[in-house]
C-alpha positions as CSV (number, residue, x, y, z in Angstrom):
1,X,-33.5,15.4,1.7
2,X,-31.8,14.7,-1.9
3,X,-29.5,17.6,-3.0
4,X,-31.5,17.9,-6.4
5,X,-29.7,20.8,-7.4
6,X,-25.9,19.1,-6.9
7,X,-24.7,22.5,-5.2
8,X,-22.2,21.3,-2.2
9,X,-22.0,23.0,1.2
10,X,-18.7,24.8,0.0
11,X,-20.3,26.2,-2.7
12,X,-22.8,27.5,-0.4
13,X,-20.6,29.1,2.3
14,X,-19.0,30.9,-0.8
15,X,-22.2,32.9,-2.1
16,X,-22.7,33.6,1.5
17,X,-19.0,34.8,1.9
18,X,-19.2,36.9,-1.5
19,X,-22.4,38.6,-0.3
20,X,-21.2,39.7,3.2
21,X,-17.8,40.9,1.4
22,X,-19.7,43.1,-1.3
23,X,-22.3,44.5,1.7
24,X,-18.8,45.2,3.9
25,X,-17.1,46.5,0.5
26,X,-20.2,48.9,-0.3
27,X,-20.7,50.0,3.3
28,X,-17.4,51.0,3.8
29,X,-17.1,54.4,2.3
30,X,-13.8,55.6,3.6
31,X,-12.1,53.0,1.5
32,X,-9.8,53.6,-1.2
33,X,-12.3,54.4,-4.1
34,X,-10.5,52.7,-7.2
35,X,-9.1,49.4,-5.3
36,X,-12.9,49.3,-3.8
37,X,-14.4,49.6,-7.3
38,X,-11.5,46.7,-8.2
39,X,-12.5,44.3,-5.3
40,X,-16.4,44.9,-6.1
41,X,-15.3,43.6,-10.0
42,X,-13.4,40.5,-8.6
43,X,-16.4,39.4,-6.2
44,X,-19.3,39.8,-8.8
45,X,-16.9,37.9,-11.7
46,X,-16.2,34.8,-8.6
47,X,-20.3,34.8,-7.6
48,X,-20.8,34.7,-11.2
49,X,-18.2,31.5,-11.8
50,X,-19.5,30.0,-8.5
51,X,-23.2,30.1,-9.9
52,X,-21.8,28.7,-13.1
53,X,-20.0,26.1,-11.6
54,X,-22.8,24.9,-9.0
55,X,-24.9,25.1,-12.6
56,X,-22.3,23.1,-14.7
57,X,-22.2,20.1,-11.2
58,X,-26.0,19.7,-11.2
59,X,-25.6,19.2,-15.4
60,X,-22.8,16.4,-14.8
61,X,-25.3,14.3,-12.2
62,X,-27.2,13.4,-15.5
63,X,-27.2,10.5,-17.6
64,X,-26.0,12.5,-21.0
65,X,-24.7,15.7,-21.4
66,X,-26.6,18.7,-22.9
67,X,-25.4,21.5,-25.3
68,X,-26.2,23.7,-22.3
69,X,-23.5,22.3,-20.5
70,X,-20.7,24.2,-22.7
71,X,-22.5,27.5,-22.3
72,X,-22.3,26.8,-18.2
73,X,-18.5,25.1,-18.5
74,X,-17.4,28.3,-20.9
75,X,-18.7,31.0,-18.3
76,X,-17.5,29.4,-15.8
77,X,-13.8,29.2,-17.1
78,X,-13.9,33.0,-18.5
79,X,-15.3,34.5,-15.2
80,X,-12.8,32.6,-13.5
81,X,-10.4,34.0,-15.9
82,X,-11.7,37.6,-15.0
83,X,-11.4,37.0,-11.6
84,X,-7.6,36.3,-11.6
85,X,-7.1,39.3,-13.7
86,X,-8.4,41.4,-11.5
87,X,-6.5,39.9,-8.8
88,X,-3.4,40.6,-10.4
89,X,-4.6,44.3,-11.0
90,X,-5.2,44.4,-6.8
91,X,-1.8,42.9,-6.3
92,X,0.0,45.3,-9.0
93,X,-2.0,48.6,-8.3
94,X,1.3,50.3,-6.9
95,X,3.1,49.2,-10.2
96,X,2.9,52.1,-12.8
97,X,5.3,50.8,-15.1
98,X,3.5,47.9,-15.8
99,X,1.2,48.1,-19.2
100,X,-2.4,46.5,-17.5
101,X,-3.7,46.4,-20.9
102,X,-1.4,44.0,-21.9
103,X,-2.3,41.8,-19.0
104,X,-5.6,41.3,-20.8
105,X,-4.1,39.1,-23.4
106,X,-3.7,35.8,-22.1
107,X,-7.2,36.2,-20.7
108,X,-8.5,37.0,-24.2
109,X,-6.7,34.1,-25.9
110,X,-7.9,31.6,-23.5
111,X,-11.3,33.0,-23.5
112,X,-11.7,32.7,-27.2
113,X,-10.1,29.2,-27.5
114,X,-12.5,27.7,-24.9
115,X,-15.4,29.3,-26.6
116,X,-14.8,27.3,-29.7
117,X,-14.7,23.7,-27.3
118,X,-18.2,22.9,-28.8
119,X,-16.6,22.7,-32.3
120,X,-13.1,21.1,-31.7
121,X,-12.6,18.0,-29.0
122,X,-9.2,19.0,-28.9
123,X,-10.2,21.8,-26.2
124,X,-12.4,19.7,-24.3
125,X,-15.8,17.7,-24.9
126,X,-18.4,15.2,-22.9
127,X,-18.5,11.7,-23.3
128,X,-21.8,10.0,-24.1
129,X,-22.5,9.1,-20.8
130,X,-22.1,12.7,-19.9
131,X,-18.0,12.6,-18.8
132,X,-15.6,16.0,-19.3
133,X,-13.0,15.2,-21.1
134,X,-10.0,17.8,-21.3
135,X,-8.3,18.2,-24.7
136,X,-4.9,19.0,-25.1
137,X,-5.6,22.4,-26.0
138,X,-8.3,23.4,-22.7
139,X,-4.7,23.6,-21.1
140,X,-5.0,27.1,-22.1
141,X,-7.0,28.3,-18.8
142,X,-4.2,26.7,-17.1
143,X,-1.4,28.8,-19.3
144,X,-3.2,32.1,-17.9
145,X,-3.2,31.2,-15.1
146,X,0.3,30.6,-14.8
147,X,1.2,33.4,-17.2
148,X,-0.5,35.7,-13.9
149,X,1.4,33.7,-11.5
150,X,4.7,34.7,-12.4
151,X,4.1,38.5,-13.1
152,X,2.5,38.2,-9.5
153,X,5.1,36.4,-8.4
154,X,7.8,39.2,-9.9
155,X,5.2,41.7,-8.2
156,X,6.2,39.7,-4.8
157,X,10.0,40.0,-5.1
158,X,9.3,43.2,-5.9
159,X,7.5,44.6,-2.8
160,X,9.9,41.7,-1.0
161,X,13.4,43.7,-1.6
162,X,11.0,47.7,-1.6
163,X,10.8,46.4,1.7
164,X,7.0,45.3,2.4
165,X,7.7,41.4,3.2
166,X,4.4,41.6,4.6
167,X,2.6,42.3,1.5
168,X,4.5,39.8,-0.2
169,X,4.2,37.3,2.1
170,X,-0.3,37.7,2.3
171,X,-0.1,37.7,-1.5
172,X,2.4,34.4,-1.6
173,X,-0.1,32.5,1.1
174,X,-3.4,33.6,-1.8
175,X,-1.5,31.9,-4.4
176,X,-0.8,29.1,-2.3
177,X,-4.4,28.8,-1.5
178,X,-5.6,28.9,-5.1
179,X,-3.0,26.8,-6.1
180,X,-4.0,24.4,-3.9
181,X,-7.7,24.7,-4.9
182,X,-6.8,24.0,-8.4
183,X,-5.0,20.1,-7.2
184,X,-7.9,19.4,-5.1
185,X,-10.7,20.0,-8.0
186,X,-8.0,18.5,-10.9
187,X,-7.6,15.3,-8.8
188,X,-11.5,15.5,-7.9
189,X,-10.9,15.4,-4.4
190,X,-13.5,18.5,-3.6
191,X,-15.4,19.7,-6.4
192,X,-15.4,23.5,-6.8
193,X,-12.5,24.1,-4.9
194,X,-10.3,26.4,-7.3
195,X,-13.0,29.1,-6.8
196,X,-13.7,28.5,-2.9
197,X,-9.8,28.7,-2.3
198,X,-9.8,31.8,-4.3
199,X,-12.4,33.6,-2.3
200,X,-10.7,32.6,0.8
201,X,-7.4,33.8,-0.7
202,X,-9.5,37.2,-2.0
203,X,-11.2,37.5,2.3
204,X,-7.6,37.7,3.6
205,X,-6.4,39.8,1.2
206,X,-9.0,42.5,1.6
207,X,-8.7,42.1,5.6
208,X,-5.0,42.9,5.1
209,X,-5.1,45.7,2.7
210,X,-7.9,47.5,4.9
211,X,-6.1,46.7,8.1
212,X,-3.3,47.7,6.6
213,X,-4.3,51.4,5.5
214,X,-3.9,52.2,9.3
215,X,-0.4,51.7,9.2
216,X,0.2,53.5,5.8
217,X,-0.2,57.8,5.4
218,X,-2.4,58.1,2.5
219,X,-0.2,60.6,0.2
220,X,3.0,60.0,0.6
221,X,2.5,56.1,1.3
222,X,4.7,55.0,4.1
223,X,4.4,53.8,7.3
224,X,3.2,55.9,9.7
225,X,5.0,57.1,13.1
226,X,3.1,54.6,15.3
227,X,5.2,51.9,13.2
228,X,8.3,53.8,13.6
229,X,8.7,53.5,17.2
230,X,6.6,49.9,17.2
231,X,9.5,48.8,14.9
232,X,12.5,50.7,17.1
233,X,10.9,48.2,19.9
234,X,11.0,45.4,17.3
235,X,14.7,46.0,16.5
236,X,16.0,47.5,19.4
237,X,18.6,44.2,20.0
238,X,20.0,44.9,16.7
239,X,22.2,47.5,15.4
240,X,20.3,50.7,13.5
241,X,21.1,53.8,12.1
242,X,18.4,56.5,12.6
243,X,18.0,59.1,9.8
244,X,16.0,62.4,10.0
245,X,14.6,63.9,7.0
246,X,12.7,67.1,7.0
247,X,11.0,68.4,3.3
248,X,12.0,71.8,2.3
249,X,10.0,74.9,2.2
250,X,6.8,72.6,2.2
251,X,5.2,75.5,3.8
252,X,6.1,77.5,0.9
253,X,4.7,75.1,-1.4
254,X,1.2,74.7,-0.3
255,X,0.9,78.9,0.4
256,X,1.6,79.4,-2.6
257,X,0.4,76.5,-4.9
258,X,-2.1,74.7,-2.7
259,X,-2.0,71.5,-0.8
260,X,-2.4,69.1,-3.9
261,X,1.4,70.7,-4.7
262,X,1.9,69.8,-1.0
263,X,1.0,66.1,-1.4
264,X,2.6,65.9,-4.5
265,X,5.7,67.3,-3.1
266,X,5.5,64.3,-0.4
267,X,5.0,61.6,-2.6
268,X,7.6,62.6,-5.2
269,X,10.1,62.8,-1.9
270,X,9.0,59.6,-0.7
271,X,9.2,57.8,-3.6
272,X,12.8,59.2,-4.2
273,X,13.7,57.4,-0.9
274,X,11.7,54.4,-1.8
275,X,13.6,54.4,-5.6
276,X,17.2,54.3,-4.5
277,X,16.7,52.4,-0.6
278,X,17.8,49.2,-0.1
279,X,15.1,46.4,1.8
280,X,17.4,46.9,5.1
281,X,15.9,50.5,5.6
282,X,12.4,51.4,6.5
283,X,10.9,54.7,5.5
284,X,8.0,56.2,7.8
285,X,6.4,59.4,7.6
286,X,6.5,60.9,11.4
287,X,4.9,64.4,10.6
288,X,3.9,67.0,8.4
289,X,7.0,67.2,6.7
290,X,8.7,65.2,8.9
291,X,10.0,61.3,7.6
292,X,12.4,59.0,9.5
293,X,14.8,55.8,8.4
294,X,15.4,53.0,10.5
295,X,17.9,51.3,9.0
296,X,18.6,48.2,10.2
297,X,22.0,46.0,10.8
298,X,22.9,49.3,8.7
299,X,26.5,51.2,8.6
300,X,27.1,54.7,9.3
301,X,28.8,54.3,5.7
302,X,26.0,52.6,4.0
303,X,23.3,55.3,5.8
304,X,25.4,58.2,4.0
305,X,25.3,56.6,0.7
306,X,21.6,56.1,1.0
307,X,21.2,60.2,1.9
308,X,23.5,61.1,-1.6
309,X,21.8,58.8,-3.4
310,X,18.3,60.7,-2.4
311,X,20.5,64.1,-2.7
312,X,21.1,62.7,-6.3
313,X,17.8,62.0,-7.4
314,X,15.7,64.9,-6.0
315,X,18.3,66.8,-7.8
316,X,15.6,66.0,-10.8
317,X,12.7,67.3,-9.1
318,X,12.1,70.4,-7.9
319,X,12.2,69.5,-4.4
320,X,15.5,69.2,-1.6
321,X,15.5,67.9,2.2
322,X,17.9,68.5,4.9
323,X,19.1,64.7,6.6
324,X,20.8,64.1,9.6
325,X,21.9,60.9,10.6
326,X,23.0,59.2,14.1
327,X,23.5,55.3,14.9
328,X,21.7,53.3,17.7
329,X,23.3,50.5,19.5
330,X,21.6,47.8,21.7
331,X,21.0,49.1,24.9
332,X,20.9,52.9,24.1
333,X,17.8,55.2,25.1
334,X,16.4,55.1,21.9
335,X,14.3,58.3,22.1
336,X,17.8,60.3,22.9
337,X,19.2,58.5,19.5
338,X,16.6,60.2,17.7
339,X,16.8,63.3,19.7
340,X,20.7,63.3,17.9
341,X,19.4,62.4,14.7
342,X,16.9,65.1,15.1
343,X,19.5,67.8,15.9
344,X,22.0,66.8,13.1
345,X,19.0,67.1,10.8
346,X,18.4,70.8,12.0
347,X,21.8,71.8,11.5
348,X,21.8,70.7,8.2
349,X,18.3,72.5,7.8
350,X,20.2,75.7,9.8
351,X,23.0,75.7,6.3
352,X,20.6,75.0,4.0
353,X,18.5,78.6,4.9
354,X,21.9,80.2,5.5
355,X,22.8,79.1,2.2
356,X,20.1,80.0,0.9
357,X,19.4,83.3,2.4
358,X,16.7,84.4,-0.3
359,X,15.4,81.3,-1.7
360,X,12.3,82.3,-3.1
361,X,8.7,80.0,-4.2
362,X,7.2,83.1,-5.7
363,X,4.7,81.8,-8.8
364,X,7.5,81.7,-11.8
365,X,6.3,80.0,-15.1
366,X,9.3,78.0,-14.8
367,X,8.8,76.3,-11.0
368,X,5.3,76.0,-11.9
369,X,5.5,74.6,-15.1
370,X,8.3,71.8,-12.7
371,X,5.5,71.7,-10.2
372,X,3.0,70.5,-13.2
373,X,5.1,67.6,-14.6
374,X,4.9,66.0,-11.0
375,X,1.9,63.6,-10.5
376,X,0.8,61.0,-8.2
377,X,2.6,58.5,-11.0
378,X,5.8,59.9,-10.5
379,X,6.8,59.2,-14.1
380,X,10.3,61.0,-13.9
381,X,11.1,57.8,-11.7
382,X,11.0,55.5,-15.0
């Protein structure tokens, strides 16, 4: 039977694959609300480009183009547009000193400049026999696309040298994909592909970030203690050094100003830690308000700059930690390695209270008003 409608097989499998992703986004509640409002964005602007661009190959099987065909090519380019914005918004949603507003531009230039293709051949225009014809200026969707590609690309080395080479390394292969996409419909070796590739790119990306919240403590974001101990296995041929951290008077805290202090408390500590750390050391959360270092191919020396560097910082919060630190060599019971770390930890916890003999949370304008500048943005970290 004649394909009257011109819409190929990987167009197909695409609405399929957007469908089943929205029906698995929507049905799974427990997700993180914002990022699942984000991915439900991305896959209604790709079904939308998709439907344009199965629309815009059944207008180029005709004999002469129609005036139609702009409207189809122009929605197709701006959804597609939209769609890598809100990529890059998935891929930067941890950055919160990046302006997202100003992300928007590019996609607003180029969205305006193809809109005006019916009235200047120098974006792009049809032949009389019905062939596209890219003008110098319909470059432009490729300029934001490349403009996103490098802040993503930043957003990789990034996460790369935080530490999360993983992240980095599923964000690098969607770029690759897309990338690869865009060639293969340039050179008109698949039609459609930038869009397919994308969605495939968009599949694995989703897979990993929800596979990946199983690993990662939802408030103060780090790994949790199943990865510790899954990465002392990982490592354990290679020098480490193990640090102990315990939080403070946590206890304190939520008593007396709720556990949304609490969390806040444990995300200011841990992105302290995450601030000053080098990509050698791993932070995991192993407890309540309990968090462990591996440090690995790490010095003693290098493992006590890392703890007076956090001493250093959290001297701007209102919070303080007690550390203790003990190296691992290959071949050692690892368990009694952070047994010692353990103990060195509680002796410094054992000074801190003796030092402190009456430390006091008791519900002073001034802690509270401290408590009150600390959000989930951590915006004393700059």
């Amino acid at each position: 039977m004649e394909n009257v409608l011109g819409i190929d097989a990987g167009t197909y499998i695409g609405f399929l694959t957007c469908v089943g992703m929205l029906l698995f986004i929507i049905a799974m509640r427990s997700f993180d609300p914002k990022l699942r409002t984000q991915f439900i964005k991305l896959i209604v602007a790709v079904m939308i480009s998709l439907a344009a661009a199965a629309a815009d190959m059944y207008l180029d099987t005709l004999s002469e183009p129609l005036a139609i065909r702009y409207v189809v090519k122009n929605v197709k380019y701006i959804t597609q547009g939209l769609s890598e914005y809100f990529v890059l918004l998935i891929i930067i949603r941890d950055h919160t000193n990046i302006n997202k507003r100003l992300l928007l531009i590019p996609f607003i230039i180029a969205s305006v400049v193809v809109c005006l293709a019916p009235f200047s051949s120098r974006i792009y225009t049809f032949t009389a026999d019905n062939q596209f014809v890219r003008g110098p200026i319909g470059n432009i969707i490729f300029i934001q696309a490349a403009s996103y590609i490098v802040v993503t690309l930043l957003a990789c080395i990034h996460k790369w040298f935080d530490g999360y080479q993983n992240d980095a390394t599923v964000i690098l292969f969607m770029l690759f994909a897309v990338c690869v996409g865009v060639i293969l419909e340039e050179e008109k070796i698949f039609p459609n592909c930038t869009m397919e590739s994308s969605i495939v790119g968009c599949v694995f990306l989703y897979i990993y970030i929800y596979a990946e919240r199983y690993n990662v403590d939802s408030v103060s974001r780090c790994y949790k203690r199943r990865c510790f101990y899954s990465d002392a296995n990982k490592y354990s041929k290679l020098d480490m050094m193990i640090i102990s951290m315990d939080l403070n008077d946590l206890k304190l805290i939520n008593d007396n100003y709720g556990h949304k202090a609490g969390d806040i408390a444990l995300l200011t500590f841990a992105e302290v830690v995450r601030s000053v750390k080098t990509n050698k050391f791993i932070l995991y959360r192993t407890g309540g308000d309990e968090f462990m270092i591996l440090g690995i191919k790490a010095s003693e020396d290098e493992a006590k700059e890392l703890v007076e560097l956090v001493k250093e910082k959290l001297t701007e919060t209102p919070y303080t930690c007690s550390f203790g630190i003990y190296p691992y060599k290959p071949g050692d019971d690892f368990d009694a390695a952070v047994v010692r770390a353990d103990k060195a930890m509680y002796e410094d916890k054992s000074a801190y209270k003796a030092s402190k003999s009456k430390r006091s949370h008791s519900r002073s304008d001034e802690f509270e008003s401290r408590l009150e500048t600390f959000t989930n943005n951590i915006s004393f970290l700059g």
